[in-house]
C-alpha positions as a Markdown table, in Angstrom:
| # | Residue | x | y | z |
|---|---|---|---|---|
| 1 | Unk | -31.3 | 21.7 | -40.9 |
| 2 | Unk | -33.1 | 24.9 | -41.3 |
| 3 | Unk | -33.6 | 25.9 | -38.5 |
| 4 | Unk | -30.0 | 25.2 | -37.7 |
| 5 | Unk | -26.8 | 27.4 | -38.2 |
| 6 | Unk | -24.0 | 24.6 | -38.1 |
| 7 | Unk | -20.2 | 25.3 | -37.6 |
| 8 | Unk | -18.3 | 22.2 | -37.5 |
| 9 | Unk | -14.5 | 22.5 | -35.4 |
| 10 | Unk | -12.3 | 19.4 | -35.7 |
| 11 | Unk | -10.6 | 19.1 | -32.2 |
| 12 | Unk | -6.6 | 17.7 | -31.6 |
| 13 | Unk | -5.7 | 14.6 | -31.0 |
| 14 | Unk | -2.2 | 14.7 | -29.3 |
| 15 | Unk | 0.0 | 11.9 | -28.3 |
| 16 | Unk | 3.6 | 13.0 | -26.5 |
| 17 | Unk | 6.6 | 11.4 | -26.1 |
| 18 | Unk | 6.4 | 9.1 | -22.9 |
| 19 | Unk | 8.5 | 11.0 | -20.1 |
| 20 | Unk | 10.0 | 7.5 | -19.4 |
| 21 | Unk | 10.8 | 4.7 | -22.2 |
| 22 | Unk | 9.7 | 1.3 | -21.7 |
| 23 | Unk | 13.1 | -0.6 | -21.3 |
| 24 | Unk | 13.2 | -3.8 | -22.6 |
| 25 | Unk | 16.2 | -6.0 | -23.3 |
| 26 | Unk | 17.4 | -8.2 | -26.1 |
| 27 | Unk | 19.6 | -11.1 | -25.2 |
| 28 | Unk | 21.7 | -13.3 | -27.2 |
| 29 | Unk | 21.5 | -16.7 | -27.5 |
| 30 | Unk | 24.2 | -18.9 | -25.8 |
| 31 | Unk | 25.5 | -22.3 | -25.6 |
| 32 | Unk | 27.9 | -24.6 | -24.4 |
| 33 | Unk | 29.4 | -28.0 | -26.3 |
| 34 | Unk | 32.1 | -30.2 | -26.1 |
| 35 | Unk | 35.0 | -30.4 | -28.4 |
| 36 | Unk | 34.3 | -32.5 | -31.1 |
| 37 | Unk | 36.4 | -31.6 | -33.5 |
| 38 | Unk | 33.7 | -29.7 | -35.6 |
| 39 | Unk | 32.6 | -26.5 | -36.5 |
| 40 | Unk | 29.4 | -25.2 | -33.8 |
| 41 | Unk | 27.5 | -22.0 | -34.2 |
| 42 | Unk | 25.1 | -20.0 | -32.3 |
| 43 | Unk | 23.5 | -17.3 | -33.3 |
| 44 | Unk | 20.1 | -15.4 | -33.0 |
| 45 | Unk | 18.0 | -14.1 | -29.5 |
| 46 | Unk | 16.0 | -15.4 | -27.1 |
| 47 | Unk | 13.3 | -13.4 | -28.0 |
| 48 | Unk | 12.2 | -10.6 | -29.9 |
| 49 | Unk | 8.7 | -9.8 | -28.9 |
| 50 | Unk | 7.9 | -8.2 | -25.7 |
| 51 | Unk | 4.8 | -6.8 | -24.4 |
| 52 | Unk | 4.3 | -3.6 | -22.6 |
| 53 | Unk | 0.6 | -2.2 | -21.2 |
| 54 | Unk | -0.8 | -5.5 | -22.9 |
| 55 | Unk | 0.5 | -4.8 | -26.3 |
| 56 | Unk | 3.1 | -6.6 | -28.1 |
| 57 | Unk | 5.7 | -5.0 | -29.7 |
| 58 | Unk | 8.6 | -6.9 | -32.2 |
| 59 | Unk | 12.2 | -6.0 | -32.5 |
| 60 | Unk | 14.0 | -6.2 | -35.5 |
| 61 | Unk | 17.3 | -4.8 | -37.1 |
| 62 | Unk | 19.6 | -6.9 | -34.8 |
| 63 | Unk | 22.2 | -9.5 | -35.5 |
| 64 | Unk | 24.5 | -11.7 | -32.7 |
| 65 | Unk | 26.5 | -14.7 | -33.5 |
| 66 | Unk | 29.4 | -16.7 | -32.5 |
| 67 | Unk | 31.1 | -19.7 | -34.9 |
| 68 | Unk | 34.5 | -21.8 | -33.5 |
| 69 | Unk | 35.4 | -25.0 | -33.2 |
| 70 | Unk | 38.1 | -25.3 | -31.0 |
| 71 | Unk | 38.2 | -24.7 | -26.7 |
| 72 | Unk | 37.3 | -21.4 | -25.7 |
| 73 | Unk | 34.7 | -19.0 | -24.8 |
| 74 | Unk | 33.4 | -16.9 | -28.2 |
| 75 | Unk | 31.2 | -13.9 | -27.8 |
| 76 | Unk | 28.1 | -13.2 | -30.0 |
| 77 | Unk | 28.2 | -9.5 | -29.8 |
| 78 | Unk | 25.0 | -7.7 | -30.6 |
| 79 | Unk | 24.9 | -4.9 | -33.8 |
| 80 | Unk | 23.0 | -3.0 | -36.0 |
| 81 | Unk | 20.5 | -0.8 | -34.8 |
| 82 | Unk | 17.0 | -1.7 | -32.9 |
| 83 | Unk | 13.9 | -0.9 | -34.6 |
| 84 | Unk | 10.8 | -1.1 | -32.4 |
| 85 | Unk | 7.3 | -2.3 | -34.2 |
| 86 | Unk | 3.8 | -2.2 | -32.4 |
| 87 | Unk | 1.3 | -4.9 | -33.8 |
| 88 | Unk | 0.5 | -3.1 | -36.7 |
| 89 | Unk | 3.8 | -2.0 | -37.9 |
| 90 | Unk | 4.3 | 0.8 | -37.0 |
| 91 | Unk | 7.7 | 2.4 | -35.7 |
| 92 | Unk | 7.5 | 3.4 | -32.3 |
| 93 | Unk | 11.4 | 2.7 | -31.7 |
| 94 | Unk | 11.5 | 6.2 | -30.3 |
| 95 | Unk | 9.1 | 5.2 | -26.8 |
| 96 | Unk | 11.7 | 2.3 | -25.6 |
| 97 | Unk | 15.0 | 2.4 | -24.4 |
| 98 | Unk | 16.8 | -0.9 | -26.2 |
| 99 | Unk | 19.6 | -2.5 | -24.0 |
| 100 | Unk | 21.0 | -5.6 | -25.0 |
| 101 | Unk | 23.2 | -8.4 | -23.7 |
| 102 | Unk | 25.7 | -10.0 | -26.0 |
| 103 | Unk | 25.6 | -14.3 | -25.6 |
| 104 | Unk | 28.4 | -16.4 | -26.3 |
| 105 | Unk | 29.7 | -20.1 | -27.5 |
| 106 | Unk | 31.3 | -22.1 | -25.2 |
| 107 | Unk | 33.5 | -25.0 | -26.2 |
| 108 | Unk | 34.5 | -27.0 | -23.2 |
| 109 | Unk | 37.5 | -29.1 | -23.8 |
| 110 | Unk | 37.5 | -33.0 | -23.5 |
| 111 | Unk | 38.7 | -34.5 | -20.2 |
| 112 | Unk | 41.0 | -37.4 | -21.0 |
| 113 | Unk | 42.1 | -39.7 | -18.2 |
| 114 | Unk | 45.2 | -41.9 | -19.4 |
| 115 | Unk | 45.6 | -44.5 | -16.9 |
| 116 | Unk | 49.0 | -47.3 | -17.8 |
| 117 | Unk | 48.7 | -50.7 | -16.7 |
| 118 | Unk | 49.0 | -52.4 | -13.3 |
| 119 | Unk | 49.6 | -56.1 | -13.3 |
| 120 | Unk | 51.6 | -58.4 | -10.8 |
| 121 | Unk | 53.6 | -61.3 | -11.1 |
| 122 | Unk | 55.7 | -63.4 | -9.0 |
| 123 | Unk | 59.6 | -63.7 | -9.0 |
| 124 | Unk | 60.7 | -65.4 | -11.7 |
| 125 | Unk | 64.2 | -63.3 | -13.0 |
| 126 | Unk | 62.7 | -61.6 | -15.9 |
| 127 | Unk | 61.2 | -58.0 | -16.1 |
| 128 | Unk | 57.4 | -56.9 | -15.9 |
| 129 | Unk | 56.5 | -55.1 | -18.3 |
| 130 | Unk | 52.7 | -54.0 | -19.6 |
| 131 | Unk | 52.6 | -51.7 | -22.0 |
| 132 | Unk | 48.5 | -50.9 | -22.2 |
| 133 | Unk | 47.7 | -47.1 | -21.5 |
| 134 | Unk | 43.8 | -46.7 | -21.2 |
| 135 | Unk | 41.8 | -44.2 | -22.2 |
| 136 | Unk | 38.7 | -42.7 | -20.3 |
| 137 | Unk | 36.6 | -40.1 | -19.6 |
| 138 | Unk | 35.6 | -37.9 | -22.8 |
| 139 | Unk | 38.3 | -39.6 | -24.7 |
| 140 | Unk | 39.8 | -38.6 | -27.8 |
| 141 | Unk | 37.7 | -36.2 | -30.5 |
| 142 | Unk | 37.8 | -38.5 | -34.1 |
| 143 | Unk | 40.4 | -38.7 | -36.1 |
| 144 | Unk | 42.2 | -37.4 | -33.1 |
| 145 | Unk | 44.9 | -39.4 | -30.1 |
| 146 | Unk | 48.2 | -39.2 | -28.6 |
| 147 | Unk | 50.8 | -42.0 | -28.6 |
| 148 | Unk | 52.2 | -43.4 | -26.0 |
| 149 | Unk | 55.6 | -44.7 | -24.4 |
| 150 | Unk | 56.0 | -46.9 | -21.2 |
| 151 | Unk | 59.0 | -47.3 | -19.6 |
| 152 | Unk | 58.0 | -49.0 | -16.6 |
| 153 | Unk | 59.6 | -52.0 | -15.7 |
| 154 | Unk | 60.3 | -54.2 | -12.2 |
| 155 | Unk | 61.9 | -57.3 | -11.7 |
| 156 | Unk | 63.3 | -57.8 | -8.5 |
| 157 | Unk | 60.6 | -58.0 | -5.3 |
| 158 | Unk | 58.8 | -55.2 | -4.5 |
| 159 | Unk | 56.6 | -52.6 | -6.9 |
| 160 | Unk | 57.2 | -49.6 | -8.8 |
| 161 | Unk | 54.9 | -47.0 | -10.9 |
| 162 | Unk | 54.1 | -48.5 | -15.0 |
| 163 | Unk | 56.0 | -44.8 | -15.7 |
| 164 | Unk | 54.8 | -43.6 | -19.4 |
| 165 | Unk | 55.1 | -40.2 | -21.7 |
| 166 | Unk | 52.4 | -39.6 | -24.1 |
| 167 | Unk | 52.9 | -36.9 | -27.6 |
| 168 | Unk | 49.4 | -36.0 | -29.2 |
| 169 | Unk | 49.3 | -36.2 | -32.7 |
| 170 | Unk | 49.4 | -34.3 | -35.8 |
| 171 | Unk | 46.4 | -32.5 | -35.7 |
| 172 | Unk | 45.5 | -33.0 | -32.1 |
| 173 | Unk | 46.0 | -29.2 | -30.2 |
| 174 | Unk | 46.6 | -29.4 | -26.4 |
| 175 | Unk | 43.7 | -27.1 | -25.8 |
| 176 | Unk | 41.0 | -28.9 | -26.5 |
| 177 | Unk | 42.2 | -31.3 | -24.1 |
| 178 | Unk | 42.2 | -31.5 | -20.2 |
| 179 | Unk | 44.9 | -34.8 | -20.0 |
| 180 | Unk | 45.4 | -36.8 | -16.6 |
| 181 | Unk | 47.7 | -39.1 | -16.8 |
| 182 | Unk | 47.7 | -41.7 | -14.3 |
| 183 | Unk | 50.4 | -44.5 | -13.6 |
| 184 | Unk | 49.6 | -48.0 | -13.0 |
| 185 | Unk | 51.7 | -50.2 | -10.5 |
| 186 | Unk | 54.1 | -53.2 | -11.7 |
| 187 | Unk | 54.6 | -55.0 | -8.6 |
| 188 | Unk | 56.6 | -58.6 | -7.8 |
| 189 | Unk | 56.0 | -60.7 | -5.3 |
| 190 | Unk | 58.4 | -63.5 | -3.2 |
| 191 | Unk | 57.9 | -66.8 | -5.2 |
C-alpha cells in the first residue's frame, strides 16, 4: 500500500423506466350453472402470476365477483387498483401496463317439457279422458312445480289433442324456466 496513492470512485448504477410496459392481463373467473333454486357465486381470477423475461411477477390489490340465484347473466366486474410484485417483493407496478377482463355468472334456466297424456280406446258412448301431464327434461327446481288442468276429452270416433293449461306456483318465477308444453292425442276408434 505504500507505494500506492489510492482514490477510490463509486460508479452509477442506473435502471430507467422501460420505454414499453409489459402488458399483462388479469381475467375473472366465470361460470355457468343451472337453476337450482340456490344461491351460486363466483368470484376470484384465473391467475395472478405471470412471468415476463423469465421472472415471475404476482398481482395483487384486485377483487371480481358475481353472487345470484335466479336466470341471468351476472358480471364480476374487476376493482381496486393493481399492484405489481417481482419475486422478492418489490413494487414494480410502474413497468406493466395492467388490463383486465371482468368474468361473469351464468344461470341457465331449466328446460321443462310438459307432455299430457295420449291413450286410445274404442267406442263405447262415454268420454276419454286422461288427465296425466308428464314432466321431462330438467324438470322442476325443489320445492318448486306448476299445476295443471286438462280439458281434453273425445267420445265420438275419431281423435283430438289431451288440451291442458298449466299455472306455476307460489314461489316458482317464469324465468328460471324454459316451458314446452306438448299435447297428447285422445283418439276413439270404430268398435
Amino acid at each position: 500500500a505504500a507505494n500506492y496513492a489510492v482514490t477510490p470512485i463509486e460508479g452509477q448504477l442506473s435502471v430507467t423506466n422501460r420505454d414499453a410496459k409489459y402488458e399483462i392481463t388479469v381475467e375473472a373467473k366465470s361460470d355457468e350453472v343451472l337453476y337450482d333454486g340456490s344461491e351460486h357465486s363466483v368470484s376470484g381470477f384465473k391467475t395472478l402470476e405471470f412471468s415476463e423475461n423469465g421472472q415471475t411477477y404476482t398481482v395483487s390489490g384486485l377483487t371480481a365477483s358475481a353472487t345470484a340465484t335466479d336466470a341471468g347473466t351476472y358480471p364480476a366486474n374487476v376493482s381496486g387498483t393493481a399492484v405489481v410484485e417481482d419475486a422478492n417483493g418489490n413494487d414494480v407496478t410502474a413497468q406493466f401496463a395492467v388490463k383486465t377482463v371482468a368474468g361473469s355468472l351464468t344461470i341457465d334456466q331449466r328446460k321443462v317439457t310438459l307432455t299430457s297424456a295420449t291413450e286410445s280406446k274404442q267406442y263405447d258412448g262415454t268420454a276419454l279422458t286422461n288427465h296425466d301431464v308428464a314432466v321431462s327434461g330438467d324438470g322442476w327446481a325443489d320445492g318448486e312445480g306448476a299445476t295443471y288442468d286438462v280439458t281434453g276429452s273425445q267420445t265420438l270416433v275419431g281423435s283430438s289433442a289431451n288440451f291442458f293449461t298449466y299455472a306455476l306456483n307460489d314461489g316458482t318465477k317464469a324465468a328460471n324456466y324454459a316451458v314446452t308444453p306438448i299435447e297428447g292425442q285422445l283418439s276413439v276408434t270404430n268398435r
